[in-house]
N, C-alpha and C positions, 0 to 999 in steps of 0.2 A: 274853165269849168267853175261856173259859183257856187257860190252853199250851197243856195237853196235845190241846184238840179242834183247836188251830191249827194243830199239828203230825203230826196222824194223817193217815194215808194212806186214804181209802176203796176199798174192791174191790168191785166188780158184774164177777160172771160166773154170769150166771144157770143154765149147766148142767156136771153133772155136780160133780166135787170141785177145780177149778180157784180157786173163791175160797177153798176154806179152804187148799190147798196153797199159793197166793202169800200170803193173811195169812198161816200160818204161816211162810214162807219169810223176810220181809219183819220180823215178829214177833222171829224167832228172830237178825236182824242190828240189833236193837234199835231195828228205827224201831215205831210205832204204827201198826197196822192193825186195822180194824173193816172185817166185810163189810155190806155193804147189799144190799139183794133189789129192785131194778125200779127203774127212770128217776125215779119220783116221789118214791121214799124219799130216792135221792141227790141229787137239787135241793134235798129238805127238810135233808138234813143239809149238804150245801152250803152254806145259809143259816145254820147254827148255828157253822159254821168248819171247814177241813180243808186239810191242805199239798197234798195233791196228790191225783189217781184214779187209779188200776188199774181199766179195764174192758176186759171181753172184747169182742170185734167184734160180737159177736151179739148181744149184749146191745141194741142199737141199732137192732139190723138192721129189728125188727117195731115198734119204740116208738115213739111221740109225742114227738120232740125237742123241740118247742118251747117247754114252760116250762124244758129247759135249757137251748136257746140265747136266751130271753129273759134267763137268768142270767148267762151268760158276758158277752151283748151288754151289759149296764146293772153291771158290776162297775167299780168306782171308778176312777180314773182311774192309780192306783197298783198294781194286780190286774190280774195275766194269768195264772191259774190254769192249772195245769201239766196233763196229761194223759197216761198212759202207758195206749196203746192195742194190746191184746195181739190180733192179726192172723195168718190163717194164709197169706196171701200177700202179707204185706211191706209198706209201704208206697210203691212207687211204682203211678203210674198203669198204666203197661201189663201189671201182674201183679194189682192190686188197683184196679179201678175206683172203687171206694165208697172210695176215700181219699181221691181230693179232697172228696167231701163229708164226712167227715169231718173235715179239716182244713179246711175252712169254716167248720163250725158252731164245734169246737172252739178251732181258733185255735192255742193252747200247745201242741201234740200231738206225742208222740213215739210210732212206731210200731214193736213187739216183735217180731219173727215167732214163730212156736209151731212145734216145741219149741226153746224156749230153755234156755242155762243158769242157775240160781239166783242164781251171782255178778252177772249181766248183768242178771236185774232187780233186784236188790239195789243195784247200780251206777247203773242206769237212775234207780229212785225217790230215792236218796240225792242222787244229780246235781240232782232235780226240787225237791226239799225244801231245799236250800241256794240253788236259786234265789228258790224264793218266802222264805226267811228274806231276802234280799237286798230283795225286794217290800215287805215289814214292815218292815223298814228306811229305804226309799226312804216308806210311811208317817208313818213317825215323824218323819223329815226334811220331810213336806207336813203335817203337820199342825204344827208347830214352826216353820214357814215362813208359813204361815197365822195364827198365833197373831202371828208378829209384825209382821206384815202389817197386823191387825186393830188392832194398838198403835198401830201407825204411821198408820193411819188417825184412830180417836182422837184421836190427837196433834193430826192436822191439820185436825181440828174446832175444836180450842180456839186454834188461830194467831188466828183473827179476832179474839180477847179481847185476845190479848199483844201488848207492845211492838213497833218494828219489828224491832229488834236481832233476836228469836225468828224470823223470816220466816229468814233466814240459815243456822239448826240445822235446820228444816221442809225447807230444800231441801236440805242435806247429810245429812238423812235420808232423803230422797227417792233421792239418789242412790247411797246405801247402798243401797236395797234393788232399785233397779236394776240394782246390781251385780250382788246378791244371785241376784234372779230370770235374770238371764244364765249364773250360773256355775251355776246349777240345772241349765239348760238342758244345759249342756256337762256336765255328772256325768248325767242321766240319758241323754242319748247315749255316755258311757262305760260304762254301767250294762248297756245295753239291748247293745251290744257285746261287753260280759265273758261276760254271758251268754250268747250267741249261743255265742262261743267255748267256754264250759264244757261245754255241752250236747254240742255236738261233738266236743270231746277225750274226755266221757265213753263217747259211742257208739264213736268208733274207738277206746279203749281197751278194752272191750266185745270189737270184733271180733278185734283182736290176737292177745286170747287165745284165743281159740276158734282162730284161725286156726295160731298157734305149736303148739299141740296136735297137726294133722293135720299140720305141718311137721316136730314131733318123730318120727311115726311113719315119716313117707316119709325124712327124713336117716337115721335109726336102718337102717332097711331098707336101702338105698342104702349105705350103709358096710358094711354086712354080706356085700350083695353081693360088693363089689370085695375084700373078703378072703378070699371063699371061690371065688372063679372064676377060673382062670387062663384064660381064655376071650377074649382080647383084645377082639374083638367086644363082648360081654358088656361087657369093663370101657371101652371107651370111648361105648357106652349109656347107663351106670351114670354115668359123670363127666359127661355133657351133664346128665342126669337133676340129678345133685347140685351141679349150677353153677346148674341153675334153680332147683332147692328156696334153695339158697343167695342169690339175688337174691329169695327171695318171705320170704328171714327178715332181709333190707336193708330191704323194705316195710315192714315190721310195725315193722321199730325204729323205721322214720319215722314211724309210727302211733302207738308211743309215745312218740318224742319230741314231738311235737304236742298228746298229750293228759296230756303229764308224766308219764307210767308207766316210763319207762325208767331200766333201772339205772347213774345217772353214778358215774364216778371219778375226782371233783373235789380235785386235787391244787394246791398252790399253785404257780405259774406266772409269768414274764411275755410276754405277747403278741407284745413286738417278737421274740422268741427263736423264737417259734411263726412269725410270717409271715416273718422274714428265712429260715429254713428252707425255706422251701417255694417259694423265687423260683425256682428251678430247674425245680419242678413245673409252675407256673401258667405260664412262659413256653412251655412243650412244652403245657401245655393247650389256652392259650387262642389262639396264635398269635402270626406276628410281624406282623400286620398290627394289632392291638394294643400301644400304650404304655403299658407298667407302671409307675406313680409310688409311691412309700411316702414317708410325713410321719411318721417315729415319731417320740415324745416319747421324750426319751435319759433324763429322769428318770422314765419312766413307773413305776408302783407294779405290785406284784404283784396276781395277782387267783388267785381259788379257784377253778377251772373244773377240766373235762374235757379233756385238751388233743386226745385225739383228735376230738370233737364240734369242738373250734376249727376244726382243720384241714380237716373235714367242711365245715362250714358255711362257710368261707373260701373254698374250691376250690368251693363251690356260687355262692355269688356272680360267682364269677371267669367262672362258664360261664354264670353268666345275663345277666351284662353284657358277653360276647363273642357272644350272640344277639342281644342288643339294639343291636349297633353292627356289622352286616355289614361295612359299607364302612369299616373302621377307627372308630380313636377313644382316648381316654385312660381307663383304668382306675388309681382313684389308692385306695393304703390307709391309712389314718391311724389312730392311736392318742392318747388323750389322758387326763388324769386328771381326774378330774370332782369337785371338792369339796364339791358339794353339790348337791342331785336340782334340776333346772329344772321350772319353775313345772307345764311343760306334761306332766310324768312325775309329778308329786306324786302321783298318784292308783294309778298301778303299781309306783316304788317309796318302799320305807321310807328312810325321813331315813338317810342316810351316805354315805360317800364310796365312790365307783366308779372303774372301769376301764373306755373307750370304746372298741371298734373298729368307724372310718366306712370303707366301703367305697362309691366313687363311680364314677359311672360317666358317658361326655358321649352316649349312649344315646338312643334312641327316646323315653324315660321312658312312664309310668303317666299315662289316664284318672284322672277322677275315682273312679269305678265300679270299675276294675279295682284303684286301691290300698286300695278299702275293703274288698275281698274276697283281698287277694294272697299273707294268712296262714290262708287254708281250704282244708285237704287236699285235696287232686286237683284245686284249681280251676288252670287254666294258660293262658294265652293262647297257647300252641305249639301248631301244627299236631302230628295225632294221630302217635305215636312217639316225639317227640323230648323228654317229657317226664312225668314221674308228677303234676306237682301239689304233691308233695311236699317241695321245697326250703325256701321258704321256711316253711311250715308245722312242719317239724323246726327251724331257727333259733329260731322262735319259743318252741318247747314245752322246747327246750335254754335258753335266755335267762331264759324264767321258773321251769324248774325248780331253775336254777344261782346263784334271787334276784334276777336281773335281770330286763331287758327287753328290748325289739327295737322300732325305730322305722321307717318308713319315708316319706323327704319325694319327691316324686316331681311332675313333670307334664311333658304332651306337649310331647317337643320338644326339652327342657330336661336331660335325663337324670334319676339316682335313686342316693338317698345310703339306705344302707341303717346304722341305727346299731344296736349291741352294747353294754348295760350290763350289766358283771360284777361283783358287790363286790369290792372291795379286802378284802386280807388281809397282815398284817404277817409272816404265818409265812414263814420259809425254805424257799429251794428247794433239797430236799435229790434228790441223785444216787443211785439206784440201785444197792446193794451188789451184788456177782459172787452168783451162786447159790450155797449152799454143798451139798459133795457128800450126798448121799444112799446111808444105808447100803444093802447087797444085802437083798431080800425073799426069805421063804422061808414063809410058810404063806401058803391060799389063804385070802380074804377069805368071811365067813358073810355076806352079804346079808339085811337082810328090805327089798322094794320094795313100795314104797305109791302105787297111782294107781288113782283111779276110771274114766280113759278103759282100756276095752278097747285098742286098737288102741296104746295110749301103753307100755301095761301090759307087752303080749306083746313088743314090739320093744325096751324099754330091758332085758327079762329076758334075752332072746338079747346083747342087746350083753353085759352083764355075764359072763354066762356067757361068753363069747367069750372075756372077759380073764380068765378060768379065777378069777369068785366061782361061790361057791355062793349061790341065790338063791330064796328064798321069795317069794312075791307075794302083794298081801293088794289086792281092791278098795273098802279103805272103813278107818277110822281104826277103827271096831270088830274088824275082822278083824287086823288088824293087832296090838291088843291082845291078843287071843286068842291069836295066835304069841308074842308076849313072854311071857307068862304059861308058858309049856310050852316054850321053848328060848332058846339063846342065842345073837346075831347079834353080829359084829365090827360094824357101821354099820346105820344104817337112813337109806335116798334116800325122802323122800315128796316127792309134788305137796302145793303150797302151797293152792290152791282147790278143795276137796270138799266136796259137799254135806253135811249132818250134822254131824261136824267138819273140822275145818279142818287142813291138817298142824302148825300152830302148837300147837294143842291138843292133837294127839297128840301132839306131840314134849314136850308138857308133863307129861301125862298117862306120857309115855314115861320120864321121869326119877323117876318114884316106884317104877317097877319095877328099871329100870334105870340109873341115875344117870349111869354112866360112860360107856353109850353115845353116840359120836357120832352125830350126825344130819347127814343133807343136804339140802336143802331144792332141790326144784325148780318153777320157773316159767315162766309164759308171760306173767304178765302184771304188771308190772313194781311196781304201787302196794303195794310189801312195808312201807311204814309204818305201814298202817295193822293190820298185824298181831302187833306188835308186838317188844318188845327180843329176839327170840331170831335174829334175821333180822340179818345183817350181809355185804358182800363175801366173806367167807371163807367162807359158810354157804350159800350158793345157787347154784345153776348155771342157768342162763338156758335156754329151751328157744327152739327148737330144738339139743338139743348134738350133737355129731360124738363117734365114740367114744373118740376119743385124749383130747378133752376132756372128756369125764366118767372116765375112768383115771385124770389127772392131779387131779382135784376128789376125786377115792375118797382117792388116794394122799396127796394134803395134809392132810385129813381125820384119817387114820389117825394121820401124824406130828404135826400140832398133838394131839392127845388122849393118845397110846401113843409116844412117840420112843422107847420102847426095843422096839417089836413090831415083828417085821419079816413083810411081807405079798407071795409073791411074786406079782406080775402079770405077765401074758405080754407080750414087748415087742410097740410098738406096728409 
């Protein structure tokens, strides 16, 4: 079996042009797609190697599953073949019945709804294909294990010939691979874990964006509102309106902080300076029938973090261990330096020296059951209102985005120590310079806006225009070239995820025309590494934005590129 067949994706969608639009789609984001025609072709080429399936629901619907679920049932003990199941009603039960039976047969199954967007199965299979590279991994690690397994056995054939002295090396061989076969045991429970979690952060990273999209349109609208209505009624409407858009783009950060999409600004820090700050907060939080303890380490090291995410997730803590302790109790926060990764972290992080914060609690604590699930999105043991699911799900996604990790020791009765590893960093903590002033603007800003959503499209071109740019709109990175070629824009704003190209490309593409022009880059979905060096803090505006904050992102823009072009915008 070669790579390349180990690693292609197969597609069955037996109608209309659905298999050649996902291979293509799938093709064109550099994974390996080949389509197949009917249940028996793809058991056959199943058998010859394949990372993962793309098939349509219907594809199944009239077939004879069973020499594929004779396939799935008898795959090696190291095989759990992925499955991306493209569905036009979703996969739970009460919408799509024939999903439990498909996740029966299938097992590995992740379910699509239709219509989807491009990046989402592109996200979806890439997610699916780094798990089974993980499975081929976990191969080579059983078959290496096996090999010396078989040595060892060997070995203990020929004791009967050898001295007795050799009886002595036979059992301390023995109990190497004792070892051995235990610590297997605990890596593929870590294994089978990781993955669980990837697969999850990669779906609700997936919905984030879709979601921050219809967020951008409804903030965008909502601001436009309240500036154009002197209508009191109208504008306190408008502001309930835009307080909830605004707790549904709190969500989605926690969706990708969970699945590491979110954009940190990890600055060098230390911890005690973060939680001695916020004793004022936590004691109006969490109440006085809680006792607040802190154990910091007065030589603690600095760490590379976000320090807003700290404070987040700190004050998150604070109120899930003033739930778990109704009738009083001790809330204690510690800090420590950690010189070297412990045995039982070896596996999450890389060899170096860390930064700890324990956050304790003398609490109800965690089931078994509930601490093996208490870092998955929306899962909550709180009665319905009083919580998203989401707390510690964001620690987690913040911990490992930032290099670290997130531990949690817990049992009934007993309370729950929640630990924070952050790497250490030698850099200095530097203070914040005064802003410096900003000369007066006087010409209006050329706009060219680049977004494939309609409804994204029309609302960020009304904002603009609001703050008195002139604004071209283009829905696709081709159109958009078509304008540069035939006039001239002070900036061009594109969305970062379009199908065809990408804004990276255009903005690529955009420097051969136009060199000088600044770009901006907007998103919703926060994995901008993988698109490569043109994407930095200064270059991107987060969606859903408010309009003051995309003026402020236009106007910084201008002055990093142009300090001597002065642009006037209408105050906010």
């Amino acid at each position: 079996m070669t790579r390349s067949l180990s690693d292609r994706a197969l597609v069955l969608a037996p109608h209309g042009r659905d298999a050649a639009i996902a291979s293509s789609v799938l093709n064109e984001s550099g994974l390996v797609a080949e389509v197949v025609k009917g249940v028996p072709r793809l058991v056959l080429e199943l058998g010859r190697g394949a990372g993962l399936g793309v098939v349509a629901e219907e594809a199944f619907t009239d077939s004879d599953l069973k020499a594929l679920a004779s396939w799935i049932e008898t795959q090696p003990e190291w095989s759990d073949f992925p499955f991306v199941l493209l569905t036009r009603r979703g996969g739970g039960l009460e919408r799509n019945p024939e999903a439990g039976r498909f996740l029966e047969i299938l097992g590995n199954v992740t379910f699509l709804e239709r219509p989807f967007h491009p990046t989402t199965l592109v996200s979806l299979c890439k997610s699916a294909l780094r798990v089974r590279h993980r499975q081929y991994d976990a191969r080579a690690r059983l078959e290496e294990l096996d090999r010396l397994t078989s040595d060892l056995r060997e070995l203990a054939a020929s004791q009967d010939t050898k001295i007795k002295d050799r009886t002595r090396d036979l059992a301390q061989a023995n109990d190497r691979l004792t070892a051995e076969i235990a610590e297997r045991e605990r890596a593929e429970e870590r294994l089978v874990q990781a993955q669980k979690m990837e697969a999850v952060g990669q779906l609700t990273g997936g919905l984030a964006h879709d979601f921050n999209n219809l967020l951008t349109a409804v903030v965008g609208s909502l601001d436009l509102l309240l500036r154009r209505t002197d209508d009191e009624r109208l504008r306190k409407l408008a502001r309930n309106a835009l307080q909830a858009a605004e707790r549904g783009a709190q969500l989605t950060s926690q969706l990708l902080a969970f699945s590491r999409r979110q954009r940190l600004q990890p600055t060098p820090l230390n911890p005690n300076d973060v939680i001695s700050n916020m004793g004022d907060l936590m004691a109006r939080t969490i109440g006085p029938h809680i006792r607040i303890e802190t154990r910091l380490d007065p030589q603690l090291w600095n760490a590379l973090a976000d320090k807003t995410q700290i404070e987040v997730i700190i004050l998150n803590l604070a109120l899930n261990a003033r739930d778990a302790m109704p009738a009083g109790g001790r809330l204690t926060i510690a800090t420590a330096n950690v010189d070297r990764v412990p045995l039982a972290l070896s596996t999450d992080l890389a060899p170096g020296e860390y930064v700890a914060i324990i956050v304790s609690d003398t609490g109800t604590g965690m089931s078994a059951e509930v601490k093996a699930r208490a870092f998955e999105p929306f899962f909550t043991t709180k009665e319905q209102g009083r919580g998203t699911g989401l707390g510690l799900s964001q620690l987690y996604g913040f911990a490992k985005q930032s290099g670290g990790t997130a531990r949690i020791e817990s049992a009934e009765g007993q309370g729950t120590t929640v630990s924070i590893y952050l790497p250490r960093t030698d850099a200095m903590i530097v203070q914040p310079d005064a802003c410096p002033a900003k000369p007066p603007r006087r010409e209006r800003l050329q706009v060219l806006l680049v977004d494939d959503d309609d409804g994204v499209r029309e609302v960020c071109a009304a904002m603009l225009e609001d703050i008195g740019c002139i604004v071209t709109a283009a829905a696709s990175g081709e159109e958009a070239l078509r304008h540069l070629s035939s006039a001239t824009f002070s900036i061009m704003l594109t969305d970062i995820a379009m199908p065809a190209m990408s804004g990276v490309e255009l903005a690529r593409r955009t420097r051969e025309i136009a060199p000088d022009m600044p770009v901006l880059f907007a998103s919703g979905y926060a994995d901008l590494q993988a698109f490569g060096e043109l994407l930095s803090e200064e270059t991107v505006v987060r969606k859903p934005y408010r309009l003051s904050e995309l003026a402020a992102r236009l106007e910084a823009m201008i002055d990093q590129h142009r300090a001597e072009n002065v642009v006037e915008l209408r105050p906010q």
